[in-house]
N, C-alpha and C positions, 0 to 999 in steps of 0.2 A: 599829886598828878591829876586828881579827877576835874579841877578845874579847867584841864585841858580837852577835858569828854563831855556828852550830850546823852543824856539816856536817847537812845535807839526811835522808841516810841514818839517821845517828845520832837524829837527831828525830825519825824515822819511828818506831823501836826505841821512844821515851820514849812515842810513844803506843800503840802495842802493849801496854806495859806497862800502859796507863792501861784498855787492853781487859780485861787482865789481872785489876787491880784488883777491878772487879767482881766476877768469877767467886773473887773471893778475902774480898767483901764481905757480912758476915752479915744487914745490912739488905737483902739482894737475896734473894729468894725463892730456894730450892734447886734448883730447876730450871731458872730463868732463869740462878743463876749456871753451869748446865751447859751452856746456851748462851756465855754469853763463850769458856769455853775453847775451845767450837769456833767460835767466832769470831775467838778469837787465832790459832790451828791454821791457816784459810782464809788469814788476812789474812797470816801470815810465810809461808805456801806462796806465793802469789801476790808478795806481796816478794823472793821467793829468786828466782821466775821475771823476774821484771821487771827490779826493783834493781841483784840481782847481779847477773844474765843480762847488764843492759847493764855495768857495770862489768866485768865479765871479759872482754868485749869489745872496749870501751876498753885493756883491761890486752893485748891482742892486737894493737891496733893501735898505741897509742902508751902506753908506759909515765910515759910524761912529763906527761899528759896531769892538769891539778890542780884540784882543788874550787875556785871564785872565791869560796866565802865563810870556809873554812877551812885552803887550797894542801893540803890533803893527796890523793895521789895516790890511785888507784883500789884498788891492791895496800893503803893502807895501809888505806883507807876499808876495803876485804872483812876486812882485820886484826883491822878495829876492831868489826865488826856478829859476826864470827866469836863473837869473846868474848864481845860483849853478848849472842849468842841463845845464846849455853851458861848465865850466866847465871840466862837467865829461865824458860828451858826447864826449867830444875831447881823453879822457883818453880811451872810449868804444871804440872807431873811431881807436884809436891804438894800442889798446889790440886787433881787430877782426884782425887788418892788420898783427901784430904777427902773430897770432894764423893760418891763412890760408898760412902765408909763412913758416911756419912748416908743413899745411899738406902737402904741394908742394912735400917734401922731403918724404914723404907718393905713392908720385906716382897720387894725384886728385889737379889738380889745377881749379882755379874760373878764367875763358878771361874774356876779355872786348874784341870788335871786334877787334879794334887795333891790339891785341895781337893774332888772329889768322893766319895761313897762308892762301895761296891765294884758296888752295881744302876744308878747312873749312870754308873759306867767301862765298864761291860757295854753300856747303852747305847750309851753314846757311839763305842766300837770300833764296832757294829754300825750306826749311823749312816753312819762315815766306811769303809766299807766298802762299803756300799749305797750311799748318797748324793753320796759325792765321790769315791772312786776311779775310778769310771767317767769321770767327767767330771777328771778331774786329765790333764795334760799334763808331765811329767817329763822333764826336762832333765840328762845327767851333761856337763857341760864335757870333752871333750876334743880331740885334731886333729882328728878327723873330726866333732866337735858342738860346732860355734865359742857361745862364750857367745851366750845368747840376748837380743834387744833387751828391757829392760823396759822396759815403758811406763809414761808419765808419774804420779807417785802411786799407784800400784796396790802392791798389797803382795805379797810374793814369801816363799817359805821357802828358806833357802840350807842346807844340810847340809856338813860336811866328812866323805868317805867314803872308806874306807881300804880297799884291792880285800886279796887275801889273802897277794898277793907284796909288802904294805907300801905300795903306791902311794897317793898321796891324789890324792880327786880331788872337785868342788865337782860337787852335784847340786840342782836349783833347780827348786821345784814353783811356779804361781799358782796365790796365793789370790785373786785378784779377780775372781769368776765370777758374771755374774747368773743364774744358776739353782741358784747355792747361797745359802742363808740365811747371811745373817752372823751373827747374833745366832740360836742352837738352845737353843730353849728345852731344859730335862731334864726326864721323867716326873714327876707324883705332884703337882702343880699346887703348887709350894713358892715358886715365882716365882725360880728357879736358871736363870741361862745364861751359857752358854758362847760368847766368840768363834770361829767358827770356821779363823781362820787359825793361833790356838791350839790346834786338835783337828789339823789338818795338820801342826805344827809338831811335838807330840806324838807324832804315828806315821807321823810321813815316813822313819823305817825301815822299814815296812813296804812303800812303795814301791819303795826303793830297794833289793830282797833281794838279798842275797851280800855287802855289803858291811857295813866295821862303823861304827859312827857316831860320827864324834873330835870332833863341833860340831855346832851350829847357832843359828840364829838366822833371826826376820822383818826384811826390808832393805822400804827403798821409799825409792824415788828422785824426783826432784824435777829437771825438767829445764827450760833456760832457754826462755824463751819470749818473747823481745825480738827482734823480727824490724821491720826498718825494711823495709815495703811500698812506699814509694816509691822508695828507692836498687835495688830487686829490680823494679822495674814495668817493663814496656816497654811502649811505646806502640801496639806492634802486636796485645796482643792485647788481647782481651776482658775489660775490667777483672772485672767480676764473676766468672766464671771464674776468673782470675789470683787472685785473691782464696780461693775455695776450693781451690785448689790449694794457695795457702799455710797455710791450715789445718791439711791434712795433714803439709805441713815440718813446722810448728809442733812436734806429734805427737814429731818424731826429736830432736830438738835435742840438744845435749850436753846432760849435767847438770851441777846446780850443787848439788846436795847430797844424802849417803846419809844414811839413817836405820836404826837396828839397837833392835833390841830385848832382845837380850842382849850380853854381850861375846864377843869370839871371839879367837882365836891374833893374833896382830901380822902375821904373816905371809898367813892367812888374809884379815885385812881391807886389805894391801896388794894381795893379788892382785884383789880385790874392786875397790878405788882404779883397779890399773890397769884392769882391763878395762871398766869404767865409765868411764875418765880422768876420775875428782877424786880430788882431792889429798886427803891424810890427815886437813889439819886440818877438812875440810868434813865428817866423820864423825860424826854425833851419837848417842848413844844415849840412850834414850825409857825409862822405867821405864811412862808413858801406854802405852796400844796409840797404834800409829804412825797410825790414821786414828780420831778419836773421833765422824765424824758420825753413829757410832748409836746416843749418845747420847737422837736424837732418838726412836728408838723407843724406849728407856726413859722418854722425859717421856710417850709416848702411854700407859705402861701405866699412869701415875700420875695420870692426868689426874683421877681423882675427890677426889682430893688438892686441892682449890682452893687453899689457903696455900701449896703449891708454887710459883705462877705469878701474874703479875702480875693484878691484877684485870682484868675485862674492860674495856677499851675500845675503839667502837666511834667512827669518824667521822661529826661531827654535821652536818647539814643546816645550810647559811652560811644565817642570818637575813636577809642581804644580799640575795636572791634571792626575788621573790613566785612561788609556785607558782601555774600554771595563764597565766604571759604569757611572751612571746618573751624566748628570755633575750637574744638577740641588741639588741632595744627596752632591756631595760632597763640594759645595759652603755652605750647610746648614750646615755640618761639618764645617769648617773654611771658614773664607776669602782669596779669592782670587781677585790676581792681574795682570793684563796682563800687559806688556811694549813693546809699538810698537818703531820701527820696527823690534826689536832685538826677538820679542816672536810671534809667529801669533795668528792672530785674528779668528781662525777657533774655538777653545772652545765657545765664544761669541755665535758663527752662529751656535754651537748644540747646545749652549744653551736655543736660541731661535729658532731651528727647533724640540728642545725636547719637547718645552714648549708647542710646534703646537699640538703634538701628545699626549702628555700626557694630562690622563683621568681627572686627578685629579684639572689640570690648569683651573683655572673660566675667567682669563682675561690677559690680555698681554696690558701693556698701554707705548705709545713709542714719544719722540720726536725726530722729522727727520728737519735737519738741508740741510747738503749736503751728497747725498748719490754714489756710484757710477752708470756708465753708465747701467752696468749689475749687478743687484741690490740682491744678495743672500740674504740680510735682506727683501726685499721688497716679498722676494719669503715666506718665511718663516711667515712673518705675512698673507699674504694671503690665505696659506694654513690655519692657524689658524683660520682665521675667518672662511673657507669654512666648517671646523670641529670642525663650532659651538661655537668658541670660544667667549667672548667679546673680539675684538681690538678694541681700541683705540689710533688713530693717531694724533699727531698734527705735519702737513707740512706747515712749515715757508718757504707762496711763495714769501719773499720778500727777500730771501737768495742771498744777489747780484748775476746776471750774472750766478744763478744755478733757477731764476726761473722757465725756461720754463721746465726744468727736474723736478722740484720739481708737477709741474701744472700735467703732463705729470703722475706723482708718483702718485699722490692724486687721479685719474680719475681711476687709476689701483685699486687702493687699494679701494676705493669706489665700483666698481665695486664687488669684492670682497665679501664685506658685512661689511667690516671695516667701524666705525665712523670717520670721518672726520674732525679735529677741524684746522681753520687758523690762529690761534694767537689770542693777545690781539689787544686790538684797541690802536693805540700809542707805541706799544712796541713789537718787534720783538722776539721770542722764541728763545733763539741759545743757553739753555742746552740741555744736552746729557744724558738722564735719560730712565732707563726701569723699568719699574716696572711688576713684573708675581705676580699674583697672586691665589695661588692655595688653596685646601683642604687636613690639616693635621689631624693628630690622635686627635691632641689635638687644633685643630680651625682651625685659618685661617694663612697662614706662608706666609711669603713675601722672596721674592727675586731682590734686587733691584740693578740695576747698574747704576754706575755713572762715564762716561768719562772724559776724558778732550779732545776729536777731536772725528769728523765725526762718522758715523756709514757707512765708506767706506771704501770699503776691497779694493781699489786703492792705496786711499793717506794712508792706517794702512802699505804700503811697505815703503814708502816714509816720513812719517810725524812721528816724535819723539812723543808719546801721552802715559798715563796712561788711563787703564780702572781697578774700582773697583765693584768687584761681592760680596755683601755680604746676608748674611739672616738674618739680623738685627734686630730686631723687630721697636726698635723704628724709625729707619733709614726708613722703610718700611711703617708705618704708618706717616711718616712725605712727605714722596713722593708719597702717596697717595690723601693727602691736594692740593699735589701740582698739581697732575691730575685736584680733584675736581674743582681746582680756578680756572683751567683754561680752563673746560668746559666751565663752568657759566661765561668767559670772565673777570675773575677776577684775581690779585695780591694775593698773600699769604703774610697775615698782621702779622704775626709774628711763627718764628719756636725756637727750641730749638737745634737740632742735623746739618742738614741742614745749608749754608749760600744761602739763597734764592734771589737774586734780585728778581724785583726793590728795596723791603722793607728793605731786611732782610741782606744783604750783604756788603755795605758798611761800615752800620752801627756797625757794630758787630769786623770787622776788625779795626774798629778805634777802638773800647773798649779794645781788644787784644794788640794793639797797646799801647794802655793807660796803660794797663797791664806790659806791659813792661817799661813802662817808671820809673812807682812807683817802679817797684824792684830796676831799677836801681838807682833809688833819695835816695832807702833803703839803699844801697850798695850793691845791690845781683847780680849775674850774669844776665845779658839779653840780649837775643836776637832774630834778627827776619832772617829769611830766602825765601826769595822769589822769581820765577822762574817763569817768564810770555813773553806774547808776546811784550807786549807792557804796558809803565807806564804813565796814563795822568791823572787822575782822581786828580785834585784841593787839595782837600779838606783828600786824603789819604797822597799825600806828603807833602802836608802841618806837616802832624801829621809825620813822617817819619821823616822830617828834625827837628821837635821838639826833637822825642827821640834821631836821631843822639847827639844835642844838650845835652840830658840829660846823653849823655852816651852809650844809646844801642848801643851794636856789630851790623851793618847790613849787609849782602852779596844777592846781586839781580845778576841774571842772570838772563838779560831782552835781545832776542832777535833783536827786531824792534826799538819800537821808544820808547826812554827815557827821558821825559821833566825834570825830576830832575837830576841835575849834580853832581857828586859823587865828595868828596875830598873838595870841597872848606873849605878852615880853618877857624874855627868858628862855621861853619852850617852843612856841610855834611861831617867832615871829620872824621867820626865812618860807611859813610856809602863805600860800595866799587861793583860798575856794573863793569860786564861783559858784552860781545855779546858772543854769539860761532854762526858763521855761517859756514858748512860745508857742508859734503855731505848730511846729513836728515836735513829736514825741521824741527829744534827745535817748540814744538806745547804744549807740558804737562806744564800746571801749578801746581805748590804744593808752598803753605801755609805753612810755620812751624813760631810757634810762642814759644819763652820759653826755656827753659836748665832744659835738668836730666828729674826729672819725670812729672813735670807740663808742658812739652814742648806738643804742640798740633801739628796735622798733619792733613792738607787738599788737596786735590785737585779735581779740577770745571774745567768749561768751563769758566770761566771768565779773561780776561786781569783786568787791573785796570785800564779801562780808562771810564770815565764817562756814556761813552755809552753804557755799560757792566754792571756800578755795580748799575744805577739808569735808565737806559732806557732801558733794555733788562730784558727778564725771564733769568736769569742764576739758575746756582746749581750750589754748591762745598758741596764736603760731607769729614767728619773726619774720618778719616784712625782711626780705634780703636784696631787693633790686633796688637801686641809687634811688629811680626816677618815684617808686612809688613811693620810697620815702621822703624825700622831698616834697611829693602831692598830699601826704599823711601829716607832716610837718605843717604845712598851708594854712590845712584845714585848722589844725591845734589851734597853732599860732591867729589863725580870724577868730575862732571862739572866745579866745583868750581879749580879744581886740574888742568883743561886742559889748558898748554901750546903751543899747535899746534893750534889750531882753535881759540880760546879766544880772544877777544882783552876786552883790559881795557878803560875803560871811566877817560878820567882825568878830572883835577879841570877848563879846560879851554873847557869840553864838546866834545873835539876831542878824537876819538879813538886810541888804537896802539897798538900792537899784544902784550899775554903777553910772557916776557921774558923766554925765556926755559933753563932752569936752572937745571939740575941733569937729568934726565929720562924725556925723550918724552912722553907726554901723550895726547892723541886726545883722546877724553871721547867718543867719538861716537863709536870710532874702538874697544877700552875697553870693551864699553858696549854689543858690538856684540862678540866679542870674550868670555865674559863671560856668554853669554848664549848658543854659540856654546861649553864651557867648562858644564853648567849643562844642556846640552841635553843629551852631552856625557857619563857623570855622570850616569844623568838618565837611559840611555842606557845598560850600563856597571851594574847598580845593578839590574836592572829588567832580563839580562839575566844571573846574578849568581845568583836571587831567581827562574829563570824557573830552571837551571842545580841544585838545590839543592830540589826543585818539582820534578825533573824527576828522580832522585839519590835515594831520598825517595818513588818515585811510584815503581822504580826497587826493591828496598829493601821490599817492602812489598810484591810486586810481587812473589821475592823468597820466602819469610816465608809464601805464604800463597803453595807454590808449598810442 
C-alpha cells in the first residue's frame, strides 16, 4: 500500500514548488511573480521552523520513531527535505535573478558596490559612516566575548579576522536594525539602490580596525519554533501569562538552519555549525539576498506600472442581502452564504454589530482563531458585551505565531466584560462558529454561522473561504452543545447535524464514505467530492483508496499537501487531485458526498489531516437549502474545470499543469467576474424597482391632484 502515500513533509516541498512556479510563470504579471518568491521565502522559513523543528525533536527523543504513510524515519525524512530545498533553492536563486533583471528595464536596479560608480561609492562610504556606524553593535568572538545569540531570521555580517601575531578570529556586526533603511536609495534620481547589509558587508573592515580581513559573508539563521504548550503548561499558573512567556522561549530555540550568502573556509563554516549547533548539511548558500521582503518596496516604486500587477479587484456587495433590512430577519428568511474574496465580508460585521445593538439578542457566543491587526469583529463583540449582552469568547492562544495578537485580543475583550474561554486541554479550537442567540415571538431562534477561514477582514481579501449564516433550529441547538462543551472544558460526544471534531468528524466521514462504497458494490452511481487544504489523515485515505477500489467517482482539489497519490492502477485510479495555486489563497473546504438527491453538502474549518479531524475542536456544518447548494456545486464543479492555475497530481506523485484545452479557464478570475456580473445584476434591478416606485408615486401624485 505505501506506494499509494507521500511522506507528509515531501508533499509540502511539491507545493512549495507549485508556489514557486508562479513566480517562475510569464503569464503572471512581473511584480506579482516577485511576490511568490517571497512567498516561497515566508512558507520554507516557517516549514524549517515548524516541520523540521518537530522532526529533530522526534530525532531527540526517539530515533525509531517512523512516518505511518511512508515508515521513513525522521533523520531520513530531514535527509530527504535537506536535498529537496537545495534543489529548489537554486531554481528561487534564478527566478529572483530573472525577475530583478526585468525590473532593470523598469528603470530600479539592486548594486552590489562593485557595480557602483566612483560619486556613488563616495556616497555610500559617507552614508555608512554617518548612518550606521553609530548605530552598529560589533562583536569579535573570543573567551571573554562568547559568540553572541542571533536572533531568529535577522541577518548578520560574519568577517573572518586575522590579529597581526596570525590569529583568527570571527567578528559579527547586525544588520537588522529598524532605524536603518534597508533598501538606500543613491544620488541623482537613476532609481539605483543598494541593500544595506551589503554596504556593511562592504566595509565591516572598517569596523573592525587592526585587523586584516581573510572572509566574510551575510549568515541568518532560522530557529525551531515547535514548542508543545501543553506538555510545558502547569496548571498553577495563569494560562495567558504562561502563554507570553512562552513567546519569549520561542525567541531562543535552537536552530534548524544557516544561511550564507557567500562561501567561506570549511573550517570557518564548521566553527559557525558549531557555535550555532547545526550540522553541516543544514548550510545553504543563497545567491538571492537572504531576506527578499523588500521586494515589496520595489513594487511600491512601480506601482504606476499597472501591467506589472494584477488588475484591480475589489469585493462585490453579495446580491443575496437587501440593503436598508435587518440582516439578522433576512438570514432567518433563508440561508445565506458569503464567498470570499469575490463577495465582502461586511454583511458578517453588521451582522454581528446588529446583533451588539439589538434588544431582543440574549448572547453572541464566538470562536476566534486568527483575527486581523484592526479587529472590526473584536469592536463589535465589545460593544455587546458593554450593552449588557452575554459574550462569550473562546481565543485559541496557541494559534501559531498569532499568539501574542491573540493574548493582546483576550485582555481587550475581558476587559470589556466578555467571558473568556482558552481552549481544551490537549486540543486546540481552530473552528469558526458564531452562534446569536436572541428572543422570538415564538421562543428562543438561533442564528448560527459557520466558516471555513479566519474572522479576518485582512485575509476575507486575500484567502478563497465560504461562510454560511443560517437560522436553523436544529443547526442552532447543536452549536449550542458545542459552546456548552467547551466552557466545561469538554469534547461534544456525539451530534447529529454538525461534524464536530475531535469525536464527531472523522468518524462520520468514514460512514459517508462507507455509504458510498455500498452504492457502488450495488451498482448505483457514487461519488465523493472534496476540497481541502491539505490530505493526511491515515485512516480517511485509507477508506478513499478502498472506495477508489470499489468503484467510487473521486475528484479532490487539495491545495498543500496530498499524501495519497491519485491515478495509481489498481488502488487509486477512480481517484483524480488537483492543486490550483494562484492569485488567492485557496482556504474553503466543502464535503459533497452522493449523486441526484441523496448527495450531501458540507463545509468546516477542517483539512483532513489527523490534527484536524482527531486533535482539534473543528466544525463543518451541512449546507441544507437547494439554492446554495447548487451555488456550492458551481463553484466545485469551475475549480474542477480550471485549466490555467490547476495542476494534476499523477500516478508517480509529481505534479504538471493541466492541459488547456478548448477555452481558458482560471476559476479564480471566473469566480470574481461572476460576482462583479451579480452585483451588477443586482444593481441594474433594484434601480428599475426604484424608477417603477417613483413612476407609480408620480402617477398617484397626479390622480390624487
Amino acid at each position: 500500500m505505501e506506494k499509494i502515500y507521500m511522506n507528509r513533509e515531501l508533499s509540502w516541498l511539491k507545493f512549495n514548488e507549485r508556489v514557486l512556479e508562479e513566480a517562475e510563470n510569464h503569464e503572471v504579471p512581473l511584480c506579482e511573480r516577485m511576490t511568490f518568491v517571497s512567498i516561497y521565502q515566508s512558507n520554507l522559513d516557517e516549514f524549517f521552523m515548524v516541520r523540521v523543528g518537530s522532526l529533530q525533536d522526534q530525532m531527540l527523543i526517539n530515533k525509531k520513531i517512523r512516518d505511518n504513510k511512508t515508515n521513513m524515519t525522521s533523520e531520513e525524512q530531514i535527509k530527504a527535505i535537506l536535498k529537496e530545498v537545495k534543489r529548489l533553492n537554486k531554481r528561487k536563486d534564478e527566478a529572483y535573478q530573472n525577475l530583478m533583471e526585468k525590473v532593470a528595464g523598469y528603470g530600479i536596479q539592486l548594486i552590489n558596490f562593485q557595480g557602483a560608480d566612483p560619486e556613488e561609492k563616495k556616497y555610500l562610504e559617507q552614508h555608512f559612516n554617518r548612518n550606521i556606524v553609530p548605530l552598529s553593535s560589533p562583536t569579535i568572538v573570543s573567551k571573554r566575548q562568547p559568540f553572541p545569540f542571533l536572533r531568529n531570521k535577522d541577518i548578520y555580517a560574519v568577517v573572518v579576522l586575522e590579529t597581526r601575531s596570525g590569529k583568527e578570529r570571527l567578528g559579527i556586526i547586525p544588520c537588522t536594525n529598524n532605524m536603518v533603511e534597508r533598501l538606500i536609495e543613491l544620488p541623482g534620481g537613476r532609481g539605483r539602490y543598494m541593500l544595506s547589509e551589503d554596504l556593511i558587508l562592504h566595509y565591516i573592515g572598517k569596523v573592525f580596525k587592526g585587523y586584516k580581513v581573510k572572509g566574510k559573508s551575510l549568515i541568518r539563521v532560522v530557529r525551531n519554533a515547535d514548542i508543545d504548550a501543553d506538555a510545558l503548561y502547569d496548571e498553577d499558573l495563569d494560562y495567558r501569562e504562561f502563554m507570553a512567556d512562552l513567546m519569549k522561549e520561542r525567541k531562543r530555540l535552537s536552530p534548524v538552519r544557516l544561511d550564507l550568502s557567500r562561501d567561506m573556509e570549511g573550517d570557518v563554516v564548521e566553527a559557525l555549525c558549531r557555535y550555532l549547533d547545526v550540522s553541516p548539511e543544514r548550510v545553504f548558500k543563497s545567491r538571492a539576498p537572504l531576506d527578499v521582503s523588500f521586494i515589496f518596496q520595489i513594487q511600491d516604486l512601480l506601482r504606476m506600472n499597472p501591467e506589472l500587477f494584477y488588475n484591480k479587484r475589489v469585493p462585490q456587495k453579495s446580491p443575496d442581502f437587501r440593503d436598508g433590512e435587518s440582516i439578522l430577519e433576512q438570514i432567518g428568511q433563508e440561508d445565506k452564504l458569503l464567498s470570499y474574496p469575490y463577495e465582502s465580508i461586511r454583511p458578517f460585521l453588521h451582522m454581528l454589530n446588529e446583533a451588539a445593538e439589538d434588544d431582543r439578542v440574549v448572547s453572541i457566543k464566538m470562536t476566534l482563531y486568527r483575527l486581523a491587526k484592526q479587529s472590526k469583529v473584536i469592536e463589535a463583540l465589545c460593544e455587546a458585551a458593554e450593552n449588557g449582552k452575554e459574550v462569550v469568547v473562546l481565543v485559541e492562544l496557541r494559534a501559531r505565531f498569532d499568539e501574542e495578537n491573540n493574548i493582546r485580543w483576550s485582555r481587550m475583550l475581558e476587559k470589556a466584560g466578555c467571558q473568556i474561554i482558552y481552549g481544551l486541554e490537549g486540543y486546540k479550537v481552530h473552528s469558526k462558529l458564531c452562534l446569536i442567540t436572541r428572543r422570538g415571538e415564538d421562543g428562543v431562534e438561533y442564528i448560527t454561522q459557520i466558516g471555513t477561514g479566519n474572522y479576518n477582514e485582512k485575509t476575507a481579501r486575500l484567502y478563497t473561504d465560504l461562510s454560511l449564516m443560517t437560522a436553523d433550529e436544529e443547526i442552532g441547538l447543536e452549536a449550542t452543545r458545542v459552546f456548552q462543551a467547551l466552557t466545561k472544558g469538554e469534547a461534544v460526544e456525539e451530534s447529529e447535524h454538525l461534524l464536530v471534531a475531535p469525536k464527531c468528524l472523522q468518524s462520520k466521514v468514514i460512514d459517508m464514505i462507507d455509504e458510498e462504497i455500498r452504492c457502488a458494490q450495488n451498482g448505483e452511481e457514487a461519488y465523493i467530492g472534496l476540497k481541502l487544504n491539505s490530505l493526511t489523515d491515515k485512516k480517511i485515505m485509507d477508506k478513499l483508496a478502498e472506495a477508489s477500489r470499489a468503484g467510487v467517482r473521486i475528484d479532490m482539489i487539495v491545495r498543500g499537501i496530498c499524501c495519497l497519490i491519485a491515478g495509481v492502477p489498481g488502488e487509486t485510479e477512480n481517484i483524480r487531485v488537483i492543486s490550483i495555486v494562484g492569485r488567492f489563497l485557496e482556504h474553503s473546504r466543502i464535503y459533497i458526498f452522493g449523486c441526484g438527491e441523496r448527495t450531501k453538502y458540507y463545509i468546516g474549518s477542517a483539512d483532513f489531516m489527523t490534527r484536524n479531524t482527531v486533535k482539534r475542536v473543528e466544525v463543518a456544518a451541512p449546507v441544507y437549502s437547494e439554492k446554495l447548494k447548487k451555488r456550492i456545486r458551481g463553484i466545485f464543479d469551475l475549480m474542477l474545470s480550471d485549466n490555467k492555475k490547476a495542476r494534476a497530481e499523477g500516478g508517480d506523485g509529481n505534479y504538471t499543469y493541466v492541459k488547456c484545452e478548448g477555452e481558458p479557464i482560471d476559476s479564480q478570475e471566473r469566480l470574481y467576474q461572476e460576482a462583479y456580473d451579480r452585483a451588477a445584476a443586482r444593481n441594474e434591478r433594484r434601480a428599475g424597482e426604484a424608477a417603477v416606485n417613483e413612476n407609480a408615486a408620480a402617477e398617484e401624485n397626479g390622480l390624487s391632484e
